[in-house]
C-alpha positions in Angstrom: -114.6 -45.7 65.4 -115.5 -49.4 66.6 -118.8 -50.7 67.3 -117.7 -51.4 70.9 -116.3 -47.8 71.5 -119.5 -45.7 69.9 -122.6 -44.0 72.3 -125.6 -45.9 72.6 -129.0 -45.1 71.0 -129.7 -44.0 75.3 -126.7 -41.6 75.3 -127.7 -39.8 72.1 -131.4 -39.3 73.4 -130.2 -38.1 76.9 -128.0 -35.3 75.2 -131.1 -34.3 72.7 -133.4 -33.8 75.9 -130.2 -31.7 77.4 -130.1 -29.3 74.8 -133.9 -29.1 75.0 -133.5 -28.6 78.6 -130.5 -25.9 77.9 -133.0 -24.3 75.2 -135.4 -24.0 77.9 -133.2 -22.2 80.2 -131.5 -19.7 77.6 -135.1 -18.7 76.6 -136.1 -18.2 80.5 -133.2 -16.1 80.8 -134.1 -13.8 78.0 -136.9 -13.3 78.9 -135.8 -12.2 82.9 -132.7 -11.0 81.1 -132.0 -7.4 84.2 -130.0 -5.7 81.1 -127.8 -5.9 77.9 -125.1 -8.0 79.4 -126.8 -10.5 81.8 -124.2 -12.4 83.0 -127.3 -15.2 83.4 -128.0 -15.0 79.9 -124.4 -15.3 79.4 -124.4 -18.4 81.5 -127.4 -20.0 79.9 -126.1 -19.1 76.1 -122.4 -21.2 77.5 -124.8 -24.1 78.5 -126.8 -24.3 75.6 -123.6 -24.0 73.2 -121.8 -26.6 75.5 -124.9 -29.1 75.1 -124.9 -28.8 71.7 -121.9 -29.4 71.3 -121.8 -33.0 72.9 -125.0 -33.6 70.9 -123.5 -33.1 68.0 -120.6 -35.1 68.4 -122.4 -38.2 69.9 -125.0 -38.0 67.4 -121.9 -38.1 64.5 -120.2 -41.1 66.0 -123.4 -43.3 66.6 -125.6 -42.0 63.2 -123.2 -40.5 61.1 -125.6 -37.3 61.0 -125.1 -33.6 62.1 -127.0 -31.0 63.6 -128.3 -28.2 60.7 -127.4 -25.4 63.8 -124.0 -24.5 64.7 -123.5 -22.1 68.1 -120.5 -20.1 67.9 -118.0 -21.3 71.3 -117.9 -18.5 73.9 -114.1 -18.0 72.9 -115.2 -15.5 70.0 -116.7 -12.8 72.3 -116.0 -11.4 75.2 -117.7 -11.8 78.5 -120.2 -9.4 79.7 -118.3 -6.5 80.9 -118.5 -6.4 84.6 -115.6 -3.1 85.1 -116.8 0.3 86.7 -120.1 2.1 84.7 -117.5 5.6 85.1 -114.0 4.4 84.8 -111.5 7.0 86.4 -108.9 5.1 84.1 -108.4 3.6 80.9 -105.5 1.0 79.2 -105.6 0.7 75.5 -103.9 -2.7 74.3 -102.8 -3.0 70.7 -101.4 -5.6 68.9 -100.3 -5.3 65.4 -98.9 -8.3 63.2 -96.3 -7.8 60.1 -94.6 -9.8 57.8 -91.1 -8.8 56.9 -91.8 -8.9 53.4 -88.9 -7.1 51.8 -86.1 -7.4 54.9 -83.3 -5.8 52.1 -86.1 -2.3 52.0 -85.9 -3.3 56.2 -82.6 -3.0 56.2 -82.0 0.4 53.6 -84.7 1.9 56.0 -82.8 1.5 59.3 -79.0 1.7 57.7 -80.7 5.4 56.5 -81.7 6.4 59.7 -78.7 5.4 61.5 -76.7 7.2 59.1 -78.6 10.2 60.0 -78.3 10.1 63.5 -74.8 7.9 64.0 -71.7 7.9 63.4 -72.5 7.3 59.3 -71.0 3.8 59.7 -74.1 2.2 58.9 -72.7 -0.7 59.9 -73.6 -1.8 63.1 -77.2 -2.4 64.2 -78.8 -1.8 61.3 -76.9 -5.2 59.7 -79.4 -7.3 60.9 -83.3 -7.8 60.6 -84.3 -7.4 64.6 -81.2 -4.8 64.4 -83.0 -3.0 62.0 -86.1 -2.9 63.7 -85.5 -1.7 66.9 -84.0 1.4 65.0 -86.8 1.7 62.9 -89.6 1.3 65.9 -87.2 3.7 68.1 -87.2 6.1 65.5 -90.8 6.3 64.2 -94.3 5.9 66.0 -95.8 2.7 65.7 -99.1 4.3 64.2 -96.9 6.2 61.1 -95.1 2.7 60.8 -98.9 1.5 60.5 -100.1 3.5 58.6 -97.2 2.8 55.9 -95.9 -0.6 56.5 -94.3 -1.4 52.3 -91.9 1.7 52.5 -90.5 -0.2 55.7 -90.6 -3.7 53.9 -93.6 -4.7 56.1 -96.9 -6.4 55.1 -99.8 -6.2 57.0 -101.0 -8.9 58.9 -104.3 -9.2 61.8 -104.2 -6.4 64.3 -106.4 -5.4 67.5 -107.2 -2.9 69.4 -108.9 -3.3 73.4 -109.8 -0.6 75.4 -109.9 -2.0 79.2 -111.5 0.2 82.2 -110.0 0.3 85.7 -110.6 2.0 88.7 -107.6 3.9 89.3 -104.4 4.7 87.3 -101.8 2.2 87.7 -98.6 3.1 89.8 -95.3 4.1 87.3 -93.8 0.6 86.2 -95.9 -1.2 87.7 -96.9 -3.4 85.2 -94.0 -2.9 82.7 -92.6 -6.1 83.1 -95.3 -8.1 81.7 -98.0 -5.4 80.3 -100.4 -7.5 78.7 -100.5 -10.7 81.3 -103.4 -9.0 83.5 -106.0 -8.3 81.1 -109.4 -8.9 82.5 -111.2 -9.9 79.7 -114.5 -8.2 81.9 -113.4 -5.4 81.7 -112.8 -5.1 77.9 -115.3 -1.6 76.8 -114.5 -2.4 73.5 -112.4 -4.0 71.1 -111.4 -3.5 67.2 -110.5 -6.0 65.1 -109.1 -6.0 61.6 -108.3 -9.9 59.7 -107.6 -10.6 56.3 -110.4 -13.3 57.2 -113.2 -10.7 57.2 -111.9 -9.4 53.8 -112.0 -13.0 52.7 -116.0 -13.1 53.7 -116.9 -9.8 52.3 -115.5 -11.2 48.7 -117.1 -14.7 49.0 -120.5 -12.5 50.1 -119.8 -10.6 46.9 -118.9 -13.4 44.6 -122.6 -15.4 45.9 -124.1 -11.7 44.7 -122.7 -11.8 41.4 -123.3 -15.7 41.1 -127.0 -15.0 41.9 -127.4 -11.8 39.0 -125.5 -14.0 36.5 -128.0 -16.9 37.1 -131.3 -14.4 37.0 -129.1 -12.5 33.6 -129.3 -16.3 32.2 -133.1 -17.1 33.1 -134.3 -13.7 31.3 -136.6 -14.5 29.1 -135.0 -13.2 25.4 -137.9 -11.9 24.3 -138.6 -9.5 27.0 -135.4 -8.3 26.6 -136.0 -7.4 23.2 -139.6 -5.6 24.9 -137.0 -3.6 26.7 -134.7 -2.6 24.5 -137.3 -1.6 21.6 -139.0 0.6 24.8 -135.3 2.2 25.5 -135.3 2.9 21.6 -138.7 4.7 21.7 -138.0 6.7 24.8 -134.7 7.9 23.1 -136.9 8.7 19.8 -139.3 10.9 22.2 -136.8 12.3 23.5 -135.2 13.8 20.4 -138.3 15.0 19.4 
């Protein structure tokens, strides 16, 4: 970035007395917080994250230094739910990702199943990959295709689940055309996720764990080690006797 085109020492201040301002007002509305999801504490947390934010960036571009904080963006949580405290309906959304990771097992699976329940051609729909799956999916429930995606040629990608609330049932095809283009993310109850990405933590967690025993195995002092063993050596002694 040029000289000419980077904040002023002014600018940098001004958004470091914002988020101290936005800190101010998040803590405020904790503290009057009415219940769990205050949409005011909701409001403050956006302002305080959206502060930060600019703070951050300015205070890169004119000291080439970063904040040692880092707010998650609003866009990985829902909103506080706002929907009905006794919901007289429910929708559950689902989204499950594949890759086609064997298509010729794909293809044996569907050309099997039309067999069964064709002509015995095998030769028509079942030729192709999206072919294939449309007989597969017609044939089995989603959840036993789920629950054993590598006999279908499938691998697993990131799924979700959302459970939404609404006040009353909706009328029959009323929303088939476009079932998932309504969502109120407010009136999400709950939501389940599953990512390779939280696999990916959990291992890293685990490999820092075994980083940090390997280290304290390394900083033993020998001798006590020795202490220990001759005391596991008596014990078992004693314990003969």
């Amino acid at each position: 970035m040029s000289d000419a085109a980077q904040p002023t020492a002014a600018e940098v201040r001004a958004a470091a007395e914002a988020v101290k301002t936005a800190l101010d007002r998040h803590l405020a509305a904790v503290e009057a917080r009415s219940g769990e999801d205050d949409p005011a504490v909701y409001e403050a947390f956006n302002q305080l994250a959206a502060a930060a934010e600019v703070y951050d960036e300015l205070l890169y571009d004119r000291y080439d230094e970063v904040t040692p904080f880092e707010i998650p963006g609003s866009d990985d949580s829902l909103p506080p739910y706002t929907g009905p405290e006794e919901p007289n309906a429910v929708s559950v959304l689902i989204r499950r990702d594949y890759a086609v990771a064997e298509p010729q097992r794909l293809l044996a699976q569907a050309q099997r199943v039309e067999a069964a329940v064709g002509d015995g051609t095998g030769t028509e729909a079942s030729a192709t990959i999206h072919g294939a799956l449309g007989i597969l999916f017609d044939e089995f429930e989603a959840d036993e295709i789920a629950s054993r995606p590598k006999e279908f040629g499938l691998e697993e990608g990131d799924s979700t689940l959302w459970v939404t609330a609404a006040d009353e049932t909706a009328e029959p095809g009323a929303w088939l055309e476009a079932p998932f283009e309504q969502v109120d993310p407010q009136r999400v109850v709950c939501r389940f996720d599953v990512s390779a990405v939280f696999d990916d933590e959990i291992n890293d967690e685990i490999d820092d764990i075994d980083e940090v025993e390997d280290v304290i195995e390394d900083e033993l002092d020998p001798d006590l080690d020795a202490d220990l063993d001759e005391d596991e050596d008596l014990e078992a002694l004693e314990a003969d006797r």
